[in-house]
N, C-alpha and C positions, 0 to 999 in steps of 0.2 A: 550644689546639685545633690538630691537624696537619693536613698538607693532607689525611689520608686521612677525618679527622672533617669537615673541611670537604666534603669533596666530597661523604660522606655524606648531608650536611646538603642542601648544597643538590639531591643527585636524590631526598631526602623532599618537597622546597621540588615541586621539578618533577612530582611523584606528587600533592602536595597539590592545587596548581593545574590539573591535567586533571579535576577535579568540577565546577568554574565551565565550563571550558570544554567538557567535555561535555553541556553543560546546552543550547549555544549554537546544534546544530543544528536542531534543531525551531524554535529561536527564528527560524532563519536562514529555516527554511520557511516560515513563518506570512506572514514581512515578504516573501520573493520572492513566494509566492502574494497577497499582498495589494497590494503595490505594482503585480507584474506584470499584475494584474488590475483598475486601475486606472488606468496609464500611457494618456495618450493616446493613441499608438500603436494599441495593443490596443483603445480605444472607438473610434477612427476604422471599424478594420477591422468591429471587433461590438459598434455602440451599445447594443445589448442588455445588458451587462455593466455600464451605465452606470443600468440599473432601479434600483429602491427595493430589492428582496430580494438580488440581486447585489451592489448597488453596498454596504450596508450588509454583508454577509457580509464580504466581502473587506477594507473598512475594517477589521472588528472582527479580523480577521486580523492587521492589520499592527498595529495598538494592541497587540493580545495577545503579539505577539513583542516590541515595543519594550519593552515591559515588564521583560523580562531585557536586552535589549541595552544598554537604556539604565541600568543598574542595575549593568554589571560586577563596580566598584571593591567595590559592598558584598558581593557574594558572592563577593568574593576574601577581603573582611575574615572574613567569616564563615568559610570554608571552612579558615582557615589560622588561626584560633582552635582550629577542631575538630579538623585534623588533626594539631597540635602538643599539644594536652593529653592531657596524662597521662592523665586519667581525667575521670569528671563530663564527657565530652565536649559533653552538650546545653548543660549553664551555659555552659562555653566558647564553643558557635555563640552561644547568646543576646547575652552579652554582647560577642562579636564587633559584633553588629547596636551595641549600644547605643554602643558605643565611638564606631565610625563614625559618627554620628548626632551623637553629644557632641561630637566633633573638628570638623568641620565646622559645628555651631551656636556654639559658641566662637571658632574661626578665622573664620565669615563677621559675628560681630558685634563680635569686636573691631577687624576691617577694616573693617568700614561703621564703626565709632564714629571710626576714624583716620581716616576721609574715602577709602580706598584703594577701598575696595570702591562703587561708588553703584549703590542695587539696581536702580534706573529705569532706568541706562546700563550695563549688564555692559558691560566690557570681554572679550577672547580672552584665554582664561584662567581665567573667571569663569562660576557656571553656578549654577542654581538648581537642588539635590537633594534630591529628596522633601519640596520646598518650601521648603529652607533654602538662602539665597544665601550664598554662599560660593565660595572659591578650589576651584576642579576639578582636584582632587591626583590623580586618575586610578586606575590600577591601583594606584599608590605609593604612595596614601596607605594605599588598602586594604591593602596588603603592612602595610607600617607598623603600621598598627593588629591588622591579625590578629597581627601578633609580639608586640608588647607587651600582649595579652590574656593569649596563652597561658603569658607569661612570669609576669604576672600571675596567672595563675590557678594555673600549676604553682607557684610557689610559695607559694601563701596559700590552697589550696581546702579544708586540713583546720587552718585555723586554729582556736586555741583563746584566746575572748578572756575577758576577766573575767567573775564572774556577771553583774556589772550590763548587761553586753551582750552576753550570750551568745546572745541570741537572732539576733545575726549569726554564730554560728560556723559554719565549712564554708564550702561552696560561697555558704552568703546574704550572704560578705562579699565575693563579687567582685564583682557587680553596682556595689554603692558604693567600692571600689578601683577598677575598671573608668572607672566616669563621673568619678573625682579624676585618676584617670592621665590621661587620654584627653583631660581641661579643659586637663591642662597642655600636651599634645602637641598641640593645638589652638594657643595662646599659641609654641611652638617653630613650626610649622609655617608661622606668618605672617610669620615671617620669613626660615625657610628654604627654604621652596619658591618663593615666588620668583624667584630667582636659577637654581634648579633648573629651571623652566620655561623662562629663557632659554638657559640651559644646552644644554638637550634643543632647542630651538629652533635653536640654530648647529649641534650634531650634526647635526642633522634634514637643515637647509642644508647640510652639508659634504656628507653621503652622497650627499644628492640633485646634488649637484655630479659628483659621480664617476660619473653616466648609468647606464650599461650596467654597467661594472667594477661600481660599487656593487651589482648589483642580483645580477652573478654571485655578490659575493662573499657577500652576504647568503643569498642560496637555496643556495650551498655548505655553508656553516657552520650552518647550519640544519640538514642531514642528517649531516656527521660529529659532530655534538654527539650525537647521536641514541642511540651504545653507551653515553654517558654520564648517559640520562637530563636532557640540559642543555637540549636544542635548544628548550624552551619560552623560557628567557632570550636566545634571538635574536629572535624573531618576537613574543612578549607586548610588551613595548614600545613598538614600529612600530605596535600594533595599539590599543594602549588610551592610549598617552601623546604629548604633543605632539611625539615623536619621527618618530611617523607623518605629522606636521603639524596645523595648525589653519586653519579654513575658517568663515567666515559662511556659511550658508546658509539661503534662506528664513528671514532674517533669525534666527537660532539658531547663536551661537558653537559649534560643534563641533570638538572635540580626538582624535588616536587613528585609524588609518587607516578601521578596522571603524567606526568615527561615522562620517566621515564619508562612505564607502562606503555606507554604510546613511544617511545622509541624502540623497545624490545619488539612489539608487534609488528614496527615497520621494520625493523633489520633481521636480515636472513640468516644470523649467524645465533643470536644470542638466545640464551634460556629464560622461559620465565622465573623469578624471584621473588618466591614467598613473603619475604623483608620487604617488599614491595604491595605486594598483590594485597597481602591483610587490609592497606591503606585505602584502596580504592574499591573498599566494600564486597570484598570476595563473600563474606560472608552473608549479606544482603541478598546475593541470587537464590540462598536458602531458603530465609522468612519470606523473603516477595514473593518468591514463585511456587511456594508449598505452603511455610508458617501460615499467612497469613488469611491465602485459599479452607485452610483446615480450618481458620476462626471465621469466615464466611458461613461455611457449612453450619457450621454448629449454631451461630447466630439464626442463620433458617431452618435449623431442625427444630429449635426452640421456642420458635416464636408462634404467637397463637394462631390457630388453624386458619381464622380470617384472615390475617397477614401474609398469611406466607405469601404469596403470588408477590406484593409489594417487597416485601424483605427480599426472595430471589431477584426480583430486578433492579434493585437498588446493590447488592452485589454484586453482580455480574457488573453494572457501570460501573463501581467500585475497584474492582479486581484487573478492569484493563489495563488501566492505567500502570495499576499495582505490578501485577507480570510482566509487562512488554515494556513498559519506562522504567521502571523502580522508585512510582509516586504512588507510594504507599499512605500520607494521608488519608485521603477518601474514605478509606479502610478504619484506619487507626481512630480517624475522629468518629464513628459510629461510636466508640465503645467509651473511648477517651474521658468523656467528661462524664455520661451515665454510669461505668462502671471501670474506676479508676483500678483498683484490683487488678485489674485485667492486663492493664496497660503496664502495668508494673513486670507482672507475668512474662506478655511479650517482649519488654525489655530486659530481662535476664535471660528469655531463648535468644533473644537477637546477640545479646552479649557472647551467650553458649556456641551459636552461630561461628562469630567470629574464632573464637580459640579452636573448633572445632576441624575447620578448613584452614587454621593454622597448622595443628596437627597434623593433617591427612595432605598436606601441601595443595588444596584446590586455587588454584592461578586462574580461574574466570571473575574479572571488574564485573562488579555490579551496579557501579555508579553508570549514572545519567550520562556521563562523560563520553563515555562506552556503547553507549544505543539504550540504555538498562540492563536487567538479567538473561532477558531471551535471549536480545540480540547479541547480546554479548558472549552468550552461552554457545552459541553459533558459528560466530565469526572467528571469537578469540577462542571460545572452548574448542568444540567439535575440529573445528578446521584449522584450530593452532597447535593439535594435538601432541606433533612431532616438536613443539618447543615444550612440552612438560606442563601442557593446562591441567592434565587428570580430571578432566569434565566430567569423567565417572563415578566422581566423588557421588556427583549428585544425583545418582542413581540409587545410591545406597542410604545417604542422609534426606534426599524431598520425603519419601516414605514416612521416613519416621518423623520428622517433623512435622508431616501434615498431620501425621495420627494423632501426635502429641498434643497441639494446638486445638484441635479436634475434641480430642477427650478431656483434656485439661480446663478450655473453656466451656464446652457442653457442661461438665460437672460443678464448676465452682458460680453458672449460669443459676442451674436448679438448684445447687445449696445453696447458697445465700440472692436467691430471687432476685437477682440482678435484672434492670430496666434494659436491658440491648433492645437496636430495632426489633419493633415490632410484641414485644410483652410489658405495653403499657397500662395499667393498671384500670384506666380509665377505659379503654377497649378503642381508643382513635387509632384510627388504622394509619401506617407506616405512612408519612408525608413526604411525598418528594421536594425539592430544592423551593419549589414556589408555593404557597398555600392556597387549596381549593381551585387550581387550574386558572387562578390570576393571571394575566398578562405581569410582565417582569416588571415595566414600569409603574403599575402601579402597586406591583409592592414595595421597590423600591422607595414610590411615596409616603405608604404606611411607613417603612424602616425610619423615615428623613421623620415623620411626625413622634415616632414611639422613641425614640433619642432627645426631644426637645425643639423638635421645629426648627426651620431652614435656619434660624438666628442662631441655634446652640451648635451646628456643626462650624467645626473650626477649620476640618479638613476632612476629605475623604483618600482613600484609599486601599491597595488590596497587595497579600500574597498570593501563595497557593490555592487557599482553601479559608482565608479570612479576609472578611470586610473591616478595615480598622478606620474607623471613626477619630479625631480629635475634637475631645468636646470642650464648649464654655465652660459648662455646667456638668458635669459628671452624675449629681446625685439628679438630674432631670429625666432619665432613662428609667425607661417601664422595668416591671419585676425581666428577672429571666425569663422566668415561663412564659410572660406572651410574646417573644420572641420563639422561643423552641415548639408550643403549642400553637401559636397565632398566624406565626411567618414566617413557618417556616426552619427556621433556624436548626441547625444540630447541636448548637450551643452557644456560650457567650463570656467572652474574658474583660473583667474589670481591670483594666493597666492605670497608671497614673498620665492624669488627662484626658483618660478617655474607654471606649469600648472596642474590642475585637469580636466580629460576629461571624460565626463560622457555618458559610455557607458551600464548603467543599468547592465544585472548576466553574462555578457563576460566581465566584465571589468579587475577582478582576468587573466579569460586566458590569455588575451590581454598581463598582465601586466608578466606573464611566457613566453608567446612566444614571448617579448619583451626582456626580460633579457636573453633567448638563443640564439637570434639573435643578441645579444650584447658581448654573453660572459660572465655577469656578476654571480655571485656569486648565 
């Protein structure tokens, strides 16, 4: 495999994994309105909230989100069975789930039977899921396991085995492959993750040693990973594996920034922790809800006088998302590909970000995890005040971020004539998502023709904010520009095998009413 297959590989890996984690805001909601609504604090001010029909709602809130939160690793396993098979996709989630489940009752009893594991006395490290005690392999084991499903599955789902047991042919022979793979990977696992935990354990310690520096360079490389589809393999780690750390709390070993963030919020006792908080994007409620508002602005201050009206509304759809989820995309690919400068910019403020509400101790997540930055600002800021969020930070740093963002790219716009929406050269005024007020299907049919015709796509599909294509034929696809000029597009990534076309939150439809216009699965 060459680097250009590998890097394929892993921005499908990075596509796969935003399913789990778009699952996580609502979850994020449930537990801030459940906790926030039960924090002492808040029953000091309004014991009413502390009633039977209150007090019961709000609990079943925070249960109802813990649910997903506390469950990650398995709907990573799941999601990344699905997303890697070939075909039979549903066999492949199922036996995602079964794998996981197999790996972990194997690894946690053949620990307890070597005296490693004692269920009565977890050790950090050690955790009981979906009832089964066992070593808490995290997101990694779940990575783990969803690979060797799908490996699994792609190769043996149109088996064909003797008469006498044909009745397992196809897909009814993964299931019992699945739970044989999975026993043995159970048996590997107990002895190598282990070491892997201590592993992630001294990383964990090194970073956190590097204070501020760490926290810049982490929320940096976060955002240039970002053309590459990478940036989830910065911040997934910190967030679900002992890399983020491990904490007792209310007596419950907790592993993974997001645990244990979300265990401080539900427990009435504890403080928040900066060593924590940096992990789960403290810094992100900065550029989302100010940074990146101030390169909005500037982008419509600049833009040519017949534009503007388009440029402002194309921001504004822009910036919701940005503010209220912390899906900043939208935003960021405006400028991204037109004026890469820029993006550079923004990722050393983002970086500055982080070190900066290292320093000043700001404890408000800004991950998606959490609601986004608003809500989060809210829930966990304003009304977790009394555990040490100092939500006040951001009274003093949005300002000047927005100013910064504001002035920095207003200037470096008009020096060097940078293309952002709306000062295109040519005077075409600001395109929205579809070109010339098309119906979506039929642009989607130009997209299937300007790639090579239904015969050159090999596959379709979508992230965030990109339509990724698998082509036959790679050099069959039209220039860039009549993509960005013709259809729309905000732009366009050449990967090995194929094209990414970036169509911001149609890009998903796009990539549905591409595959039924195909036919495909």
């Amino acid at each position: 495999m060459n680097k250009e297959e590998a890097l394929a590989k892993f921005q499908r890996l990075g596509k796969v994994l935003m399913t789990p984690v778009l699952i996580l805001p609502i979850a994020g909601i449930l537990v801030g309105l459940g906790s926030a609504f039960t924090s002492k604090s808040l029953l000091n001010v309004a014991p009413w909230l502390g009633a039977a029909v209150p007090g019961m709602l709000f609990s079943l809130c925070k249960v109802a989100g813990n649910v997903v939160m506390g469950n990650i690793p398995m709907l990573f396993a799941i999601c990344v069975a699905y997303g890697f098979a070939k075909s039979e996709k549903a066999t492949a989630a199922l036996c995602g789930f079964i794998g996981y489940m197999t790996m972990n009752a194997v690894m946690g009893t053949f620990l307890t039977k070597l005296g490693t594991i004692d269920p009565k006395n977890l050790a950090t490290g050690q955790a009981a899921i979906l009832g089964t005690v066992t070593l808490d392999t995290g997101v990694i084991g779940g990575l783990v396991v969803g690979a060797l499903v799908a490996w699994v599955h792609n190769r043996w789902y149109k088996i064909e085995l003797p008469p006498v047991l044909s009745i397992f042919n196809g897909t009814r022979f993964i299931p019992a492959a699945t739970i044989a793979f999975c026993s043995l990977l159970g048996i590997v696992m107990s002895f190598v993750f282990p070491p892997i935990q201590a592993s992630l354990g001294a990383l964990s310690a090194f970073i956190r040693s590097a204070g501020a520096l760490g926290s810049f360079v982490y929320g940096s490389c976060e955002r240039l990973l970002l053309p590459f589809g990478l940036h989830h393999f910065v911040y997934l780690p910190f967030m679900f594996t002992n890399l983020g750390g491990s904490q007792t709390i209310d007596g419950n070993a907790v592993s993974g920034a997001v645990n244990i963030y979300n265990a401080i919020v539900s427990s009435n006792d504890r403080s928040f922790d900066i060593e924590v908080s940096r992990f789960v994007m403290n810094g992100k409620v900065v550029f989302a809800m100010f940074g990146l508002p101030g390169a909005a602005l500037a982008f419509w201050r600049t833009a040519l006088p017949q534009n503007r009206r388009k440029v402002g509304a194309l921001m504004v759809a822009s910036l919701i998302p940005c503010v209220f989820m912390g899906i900043t995309e939208p935003v960021e690919y405006a400028f991204l590909f037109v004026a890469p400068v820029l993006f550079v910019v923004h990722a050393i403020m983002a970086g500055l970000a982080y070190a900066l509400t290292y320093l000043l101790n700001f404890n408000v997540a800004g991950s998606t995890a959490f609601g986004g930055p608003f809500l989060s600002l809210v829930f966990n800021g304003i009304l977790g005040s009394a555990k040490g969020s100092n939500w006040w930070v951001i009274l003093v740093l949005g300002p000047i971020y927005f100013a910064v963002y504001y002035l920095s790219f207003r200037f470096l716009i008009l020096k060097q004539d940078l293309k952002t929406p709306g000062r295109e050269d040519d005077g075409q005024d600001v395109k929205e998502v579809a070109s010339a007020g098309a119906p979506s299907s039929e642009l989607v049919e130009r997209i299937v023709e300007a790639v090579g015709g239904p015969q050159n796509i090999g596959n379709a599909d979508a992230c965030f904010s990109r339509l990724r294509l698998m082509l036959v034929d790679p050099s069959a696809v039209e220039p860039d520009e009549y993509f960005t000029k013709e259809l729309g597009a905000h732009g366009i990534v050449h990967v090995s095998g194929g094209v990414q076309i970036v169509y911001g939150n149609k890009a998903s439809l796009y990539a549905t009413q591409m595959r039924e216009i195909l036919e495909m699965e």
